[in-house]
ZASETI-349956 format. One record per residue (C-alpha): residue number from 1; z, x, y. Coordinates in steps of 0.5 Angstrom, whole numbers. Example, Ala and Ser with C-alpha at 12.3 -4.5 7.8 and 13.67 -1.06 7.14 Angstrom:
<pts>
+-----+-------+-------+-------+
: num :     w :     u :     v :
+-----+-------+-------+-------+
:   1 :    16 :    25 :    -9 :
:   2 :    14 :    27 :    -2 :
+-----+-------+-------+-------+
</pts>
This chain:
<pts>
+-----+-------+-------+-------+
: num :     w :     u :     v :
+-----+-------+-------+-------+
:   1 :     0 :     0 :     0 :
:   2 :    -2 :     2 :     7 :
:   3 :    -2 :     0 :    14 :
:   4 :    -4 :     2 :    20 :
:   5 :     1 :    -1 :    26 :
:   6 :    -1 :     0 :    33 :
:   7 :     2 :     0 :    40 :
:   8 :     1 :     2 :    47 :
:   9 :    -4 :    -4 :    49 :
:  10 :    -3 :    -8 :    55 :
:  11 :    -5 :   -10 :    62 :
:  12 :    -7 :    -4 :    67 :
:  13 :   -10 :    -4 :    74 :
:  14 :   -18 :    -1 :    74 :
:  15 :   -16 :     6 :    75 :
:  16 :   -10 :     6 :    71 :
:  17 :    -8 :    10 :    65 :
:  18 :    -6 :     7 :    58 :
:  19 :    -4 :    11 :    52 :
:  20 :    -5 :     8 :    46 :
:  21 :    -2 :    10 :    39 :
:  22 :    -3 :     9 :    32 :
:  23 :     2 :    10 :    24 :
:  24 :     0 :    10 :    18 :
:  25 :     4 :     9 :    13 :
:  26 :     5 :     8 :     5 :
:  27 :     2 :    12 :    -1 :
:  28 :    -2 :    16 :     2 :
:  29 :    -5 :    22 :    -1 :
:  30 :   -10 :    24 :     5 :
:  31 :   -13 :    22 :    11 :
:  32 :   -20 :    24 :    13 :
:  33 :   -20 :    21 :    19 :
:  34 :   -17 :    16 :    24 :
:  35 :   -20 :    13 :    30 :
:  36 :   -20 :     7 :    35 :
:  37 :   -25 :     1 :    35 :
:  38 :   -26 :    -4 :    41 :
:  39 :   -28 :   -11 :    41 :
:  40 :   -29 :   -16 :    48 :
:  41 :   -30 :   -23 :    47 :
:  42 :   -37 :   -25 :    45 :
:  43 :   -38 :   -18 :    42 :
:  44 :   -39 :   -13 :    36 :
:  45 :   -34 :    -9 :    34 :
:  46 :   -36 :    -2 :    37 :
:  47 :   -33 :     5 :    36 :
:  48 :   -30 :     8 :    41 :
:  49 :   -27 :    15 :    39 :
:  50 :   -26 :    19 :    32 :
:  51 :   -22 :    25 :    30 :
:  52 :   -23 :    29 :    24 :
:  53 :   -24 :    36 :    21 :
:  54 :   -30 :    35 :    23 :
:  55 :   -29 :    35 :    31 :
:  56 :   -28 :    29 :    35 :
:  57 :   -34 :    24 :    37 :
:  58 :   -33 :    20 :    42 :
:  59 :   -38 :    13 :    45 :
:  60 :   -42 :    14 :    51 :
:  61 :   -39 :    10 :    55 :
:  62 :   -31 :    13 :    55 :
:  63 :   -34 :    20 :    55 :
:  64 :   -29 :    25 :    60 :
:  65 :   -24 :    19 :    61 :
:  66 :   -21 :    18 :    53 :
:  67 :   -17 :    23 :    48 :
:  68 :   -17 :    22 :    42 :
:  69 :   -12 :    27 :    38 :
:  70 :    -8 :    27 :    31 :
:  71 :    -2 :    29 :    30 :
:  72 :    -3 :    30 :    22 :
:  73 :     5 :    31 :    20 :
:  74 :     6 :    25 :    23 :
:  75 :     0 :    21 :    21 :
:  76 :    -1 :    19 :    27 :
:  77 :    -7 :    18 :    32 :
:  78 :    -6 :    17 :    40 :
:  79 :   -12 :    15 :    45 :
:  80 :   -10 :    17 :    52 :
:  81 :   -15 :    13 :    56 :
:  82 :   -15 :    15 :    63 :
:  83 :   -19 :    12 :    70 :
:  84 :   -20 :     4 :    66 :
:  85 :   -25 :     0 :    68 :
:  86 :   -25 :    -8 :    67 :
:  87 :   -31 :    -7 :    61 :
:  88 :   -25 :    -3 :    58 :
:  89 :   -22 :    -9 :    57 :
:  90 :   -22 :   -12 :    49 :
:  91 :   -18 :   -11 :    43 :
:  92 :   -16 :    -4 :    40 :
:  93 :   -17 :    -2 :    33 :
:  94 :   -14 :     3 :    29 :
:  95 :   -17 :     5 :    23 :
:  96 :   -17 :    11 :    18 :
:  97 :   -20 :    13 :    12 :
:  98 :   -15 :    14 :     7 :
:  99 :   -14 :    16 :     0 :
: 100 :    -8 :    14 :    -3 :
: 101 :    -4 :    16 :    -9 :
: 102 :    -8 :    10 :   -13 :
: 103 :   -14 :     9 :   -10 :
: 104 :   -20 :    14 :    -7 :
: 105 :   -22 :    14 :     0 :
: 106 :   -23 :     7 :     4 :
: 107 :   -23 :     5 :    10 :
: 108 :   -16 :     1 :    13 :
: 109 :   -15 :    -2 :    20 :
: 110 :    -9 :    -5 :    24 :
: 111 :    -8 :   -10 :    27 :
: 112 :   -11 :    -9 :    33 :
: 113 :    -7 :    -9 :    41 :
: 114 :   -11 :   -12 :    48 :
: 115 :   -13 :    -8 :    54 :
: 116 :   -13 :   -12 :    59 :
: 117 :   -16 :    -8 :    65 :
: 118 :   -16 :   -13 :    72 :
: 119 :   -13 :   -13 :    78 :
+-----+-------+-------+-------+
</pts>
């Protein structure tokens, strides 16, 4: 058993910052790679960054405003989202690729937190 629990969301002004952090948590073996996910009302979920042993890979529209760092001891992924624009505002998803003690890799996500950029 697994899961990912998110926090950090919540309301910000239009250049304001927000950190968003994610846990895992439960039989875990591994972890390849963690990272965020958003959704606005009336459109797909896209990626927004990811980390891995690969490197980092962030969507077009966040570059040189959002981080993404892990923290592997801790299974831990946080999203540092800086200079926040009203399109920023949706649901933050959490994912990883886990691999656990039962079963081999998948994808798990959480439960999602709302950002609401507006004045």
């Amino acid at each position: 058993q697994v899961q990912l629990v998110e926090s950090g969301g919540g309301l910000v002004q239009p250049g304001g910052s927000l950190r968003l952090s994610c846990a895992a948590s439960g039989s875990i073996f591994s972890i390849d790679s963690m990272g965020w996910y958003r959704q606005a009302p009336g459109k797909q979920r896209e990626l927004v960054a990811s980390i891995s042993i690969s490197g980092t890979n962030y969507a077009d529209s966040v570059k040189g405003r959002f981080t993404i760092s892990r923290d592997n001891a801790k299974n831990t992924v946080l999203l540092q989202m800086n200079s926040l624009k009203p399109e920023d505002t949706a649901v933050y998803y959490c994912n990883a690729a886990i691999r656990t003690y039962r079963l081999p890799t998948r994808d798990y996500w959480g439960q999602g937190t709302q950002v609401t950029v507006s004045t």
